[in-house]
C-alpha positions as CSV (number, residue, x, y, z in Angstrom):
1,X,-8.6,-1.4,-73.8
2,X,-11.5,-2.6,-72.0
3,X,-11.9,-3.4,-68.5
4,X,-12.8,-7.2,-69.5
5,X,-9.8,-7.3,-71.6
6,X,-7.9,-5.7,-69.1
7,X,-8.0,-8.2,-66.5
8,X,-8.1,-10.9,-68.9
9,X,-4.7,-9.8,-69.9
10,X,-2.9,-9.4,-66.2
11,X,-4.4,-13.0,-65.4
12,X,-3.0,-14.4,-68.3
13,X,0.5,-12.4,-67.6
14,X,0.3,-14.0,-63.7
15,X,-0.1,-17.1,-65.2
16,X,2.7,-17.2,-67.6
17,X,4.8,-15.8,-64.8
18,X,4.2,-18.4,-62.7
19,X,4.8,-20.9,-65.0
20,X,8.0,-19.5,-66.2
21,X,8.7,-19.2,-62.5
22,X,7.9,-23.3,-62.3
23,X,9.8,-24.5,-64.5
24,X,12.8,-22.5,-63.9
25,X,12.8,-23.9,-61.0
26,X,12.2,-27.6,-62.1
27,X,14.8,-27.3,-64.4
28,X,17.2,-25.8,-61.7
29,X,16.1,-28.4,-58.9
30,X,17.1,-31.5,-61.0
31,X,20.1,-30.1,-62.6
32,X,21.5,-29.3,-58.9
33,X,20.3,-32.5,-57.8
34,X,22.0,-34.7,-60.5
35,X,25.1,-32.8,-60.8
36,X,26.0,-31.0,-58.2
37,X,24.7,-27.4,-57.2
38,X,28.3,-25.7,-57.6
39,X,28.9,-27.9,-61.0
40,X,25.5,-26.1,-63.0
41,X,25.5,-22.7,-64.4
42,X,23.3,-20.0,-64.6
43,X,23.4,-20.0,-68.3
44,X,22.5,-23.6,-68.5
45,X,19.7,-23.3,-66.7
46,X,18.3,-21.0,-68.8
47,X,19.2,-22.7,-71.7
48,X,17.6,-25.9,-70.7
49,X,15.0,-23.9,-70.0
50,X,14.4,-22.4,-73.1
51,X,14.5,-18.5,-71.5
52,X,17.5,-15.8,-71.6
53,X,19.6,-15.5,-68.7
54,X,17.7,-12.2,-68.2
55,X,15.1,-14.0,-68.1
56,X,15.9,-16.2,-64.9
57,X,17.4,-13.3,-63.1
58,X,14.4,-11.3,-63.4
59,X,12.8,-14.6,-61.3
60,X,15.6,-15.4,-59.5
61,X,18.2,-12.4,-58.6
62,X,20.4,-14.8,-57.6
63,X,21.7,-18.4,-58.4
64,X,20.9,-19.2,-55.0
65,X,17.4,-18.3,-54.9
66,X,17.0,-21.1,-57.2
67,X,16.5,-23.5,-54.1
68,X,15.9,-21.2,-51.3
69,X,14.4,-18.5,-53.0
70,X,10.8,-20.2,-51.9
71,X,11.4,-19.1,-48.5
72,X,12.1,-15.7,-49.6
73,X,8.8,-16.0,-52.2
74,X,6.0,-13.5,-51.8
75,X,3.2,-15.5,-51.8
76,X,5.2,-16.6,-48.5
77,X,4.8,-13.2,-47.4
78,X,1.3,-13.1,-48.1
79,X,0.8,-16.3,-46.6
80,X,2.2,-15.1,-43.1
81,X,0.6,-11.6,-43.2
82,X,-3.0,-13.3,-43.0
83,X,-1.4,-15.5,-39.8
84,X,-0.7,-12.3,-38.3
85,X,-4.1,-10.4,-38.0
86,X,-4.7,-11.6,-34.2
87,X,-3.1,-8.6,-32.7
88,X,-2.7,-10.1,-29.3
89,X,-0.3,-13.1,-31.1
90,X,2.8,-12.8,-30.1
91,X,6.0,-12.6,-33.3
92,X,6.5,-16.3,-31.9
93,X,3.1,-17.3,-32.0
94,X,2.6,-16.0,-35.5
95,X,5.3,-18.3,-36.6
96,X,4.3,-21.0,-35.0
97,X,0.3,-20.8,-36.7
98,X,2.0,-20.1,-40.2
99,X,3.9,-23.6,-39.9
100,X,0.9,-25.4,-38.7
101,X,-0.9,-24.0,-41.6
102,X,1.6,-24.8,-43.9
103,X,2.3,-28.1,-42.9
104,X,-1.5,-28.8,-42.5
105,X,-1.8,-28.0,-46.5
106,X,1.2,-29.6,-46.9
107,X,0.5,-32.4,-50.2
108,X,2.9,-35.3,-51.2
109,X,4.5,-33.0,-53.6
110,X,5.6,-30.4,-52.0
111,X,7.1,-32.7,-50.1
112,X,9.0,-34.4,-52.1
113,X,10.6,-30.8,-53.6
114,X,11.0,-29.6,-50.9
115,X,13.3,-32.7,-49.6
116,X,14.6,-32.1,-53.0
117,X,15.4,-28.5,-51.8
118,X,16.8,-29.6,-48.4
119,X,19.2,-32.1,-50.0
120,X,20.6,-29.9,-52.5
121,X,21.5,-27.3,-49.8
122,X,23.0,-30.1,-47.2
123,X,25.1,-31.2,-49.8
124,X,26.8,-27.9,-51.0
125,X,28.5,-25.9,-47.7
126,X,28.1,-22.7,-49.4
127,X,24.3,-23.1,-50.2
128,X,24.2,-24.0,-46.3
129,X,26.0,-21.2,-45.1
130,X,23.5,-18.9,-47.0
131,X,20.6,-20.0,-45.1
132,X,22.0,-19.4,-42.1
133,X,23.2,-16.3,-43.4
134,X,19.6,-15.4,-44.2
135,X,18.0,-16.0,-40.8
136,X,18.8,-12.9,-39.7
137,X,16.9,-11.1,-43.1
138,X,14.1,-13.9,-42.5
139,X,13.7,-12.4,-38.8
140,X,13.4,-8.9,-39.4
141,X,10.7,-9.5,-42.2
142,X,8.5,-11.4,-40.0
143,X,8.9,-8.9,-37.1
144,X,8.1,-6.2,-39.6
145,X,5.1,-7.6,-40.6
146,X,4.1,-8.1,-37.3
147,X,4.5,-5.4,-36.1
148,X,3.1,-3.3,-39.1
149,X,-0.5,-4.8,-38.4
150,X,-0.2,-3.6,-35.3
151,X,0.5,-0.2,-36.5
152,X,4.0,-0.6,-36.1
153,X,4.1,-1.4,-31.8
154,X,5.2,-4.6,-30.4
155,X,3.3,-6.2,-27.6
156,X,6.4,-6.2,-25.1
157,X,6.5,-9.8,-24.4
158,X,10.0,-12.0,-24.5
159,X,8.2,-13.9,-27.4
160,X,7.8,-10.9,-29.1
161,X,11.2,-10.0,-29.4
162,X,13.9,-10.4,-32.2
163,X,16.3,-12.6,-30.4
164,X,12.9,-15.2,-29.8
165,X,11.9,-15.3,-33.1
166,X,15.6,-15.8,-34.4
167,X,15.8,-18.8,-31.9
168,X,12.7,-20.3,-33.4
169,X,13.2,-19.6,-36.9
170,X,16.8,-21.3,-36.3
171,X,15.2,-24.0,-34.7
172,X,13.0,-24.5,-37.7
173,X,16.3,-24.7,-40.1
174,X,17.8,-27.3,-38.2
175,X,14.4,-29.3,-37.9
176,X,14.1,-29.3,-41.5
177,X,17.8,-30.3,-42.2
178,X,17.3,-33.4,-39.3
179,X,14.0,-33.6,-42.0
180,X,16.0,-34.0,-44.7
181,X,18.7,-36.6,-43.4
182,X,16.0,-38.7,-42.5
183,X,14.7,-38.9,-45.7
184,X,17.8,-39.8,-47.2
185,X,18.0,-43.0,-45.0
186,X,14.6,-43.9,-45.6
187,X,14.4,-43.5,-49.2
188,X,11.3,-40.9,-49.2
189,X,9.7,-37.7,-47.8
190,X,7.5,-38.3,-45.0
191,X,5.4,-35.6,-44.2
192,X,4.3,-37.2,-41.0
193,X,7.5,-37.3,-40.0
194,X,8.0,-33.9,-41.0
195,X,5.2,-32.5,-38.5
196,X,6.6,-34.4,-35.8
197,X,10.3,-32.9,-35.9
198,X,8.7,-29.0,-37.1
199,X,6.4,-29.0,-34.1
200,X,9.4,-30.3,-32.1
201,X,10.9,-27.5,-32.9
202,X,8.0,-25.1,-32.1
203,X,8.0,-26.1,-28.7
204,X,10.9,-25.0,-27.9
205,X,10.3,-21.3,-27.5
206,X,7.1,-21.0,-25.0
């Protein structure tokens, strides 16, 4: 094979991942939405779908990665790496300029999934104990890569340490959530709104 026809060939594979990916999602997002997160299977997810169920767990490992699997995402990883180059940011800091970016890209959209997203999880107690559960797994990645673009040291400051960055990234949870509650009463997703209460919460480590 060609080099042409090479990388014609993984481009067209990332693409039909990522649309796979997309509508798995979809279709999971406004099952869990209409019916109930702990009322939808697996199976007819897929089904609806139109994949295998070995399809959707080669996307999604788990059922619950179906709604919070996008914070987990690599392109998310990806995405923060490139906040982290300044080597004299602190783990906190490189959080905080990853939201701003996100939020600053941030279209009507997303927005509305991700209040989607936020809903799904307030309304089952299970989903919400996972994300907390995950906090912990959240921290340690983003000190990792942190601290691997430094060549694996940490700059020593308070803000730098796990405990700060767990404190923030809990903070950000529990923004998003207040987020969320709010958009139920009003009867949309502001994203406005949602910069407001995220930088909120971004203050509170300095």
């Amino acid at each position: 094979m060609s080099v042409k026809a090479a990388a014609s060939r993984t481009r067209w594979q990332r693409r039909k991942r990522a649309r796979t990916r997309a509508s798995l999602n979809a279709v999971a997002l406004r099952l869990f939405d209409e019916c109930g997160y702990s009322s939808v299977t697996t199976r007819r997810i897929a089904d609806e779908a139109g994949v295998s169920p070995i399809t959707l767990f080669r996307y999604f490992p788990a059922k619950e990665d179906l709604v919070i699997g996008l914070f987990d995402a690599d392109g998310f990883a990806d995405r923060f790496r490139r906040e982290s180059v300044r080597k004299d940011a602190s783990a906190v800091d490189v959080v905080r300029s990853f939201v701003s970016v996100m939020l600053g890209e941030m279209e009507q959209s997303s927005a509305d999934e991700l209040a989607v997203r936020m809903r799904i999880i307030r309304a089952d107690d299970g989903l919400t104990k996972v994300v907390y559960s995950r906090i912990p797994d959240w921290t340690t990645k983003i000190m990792h890569v942190v601290r691997d673009d430094r060549g694996g040291v940490g700059s020593g400051r308070s803000s730098d340490s796990p405990i700060a960055v767990t404190m923030l990234v809990s903070g950000l949870v529990e923004a998003m959530f207040e987020w969320s509650r709010r958009c139920d009463a009003e009867f949309r997703a502001d994203i406005d709104l949602l910069v407001d209460i995220m930088s909120d919460a971004c203050s509170l480590l300095r």
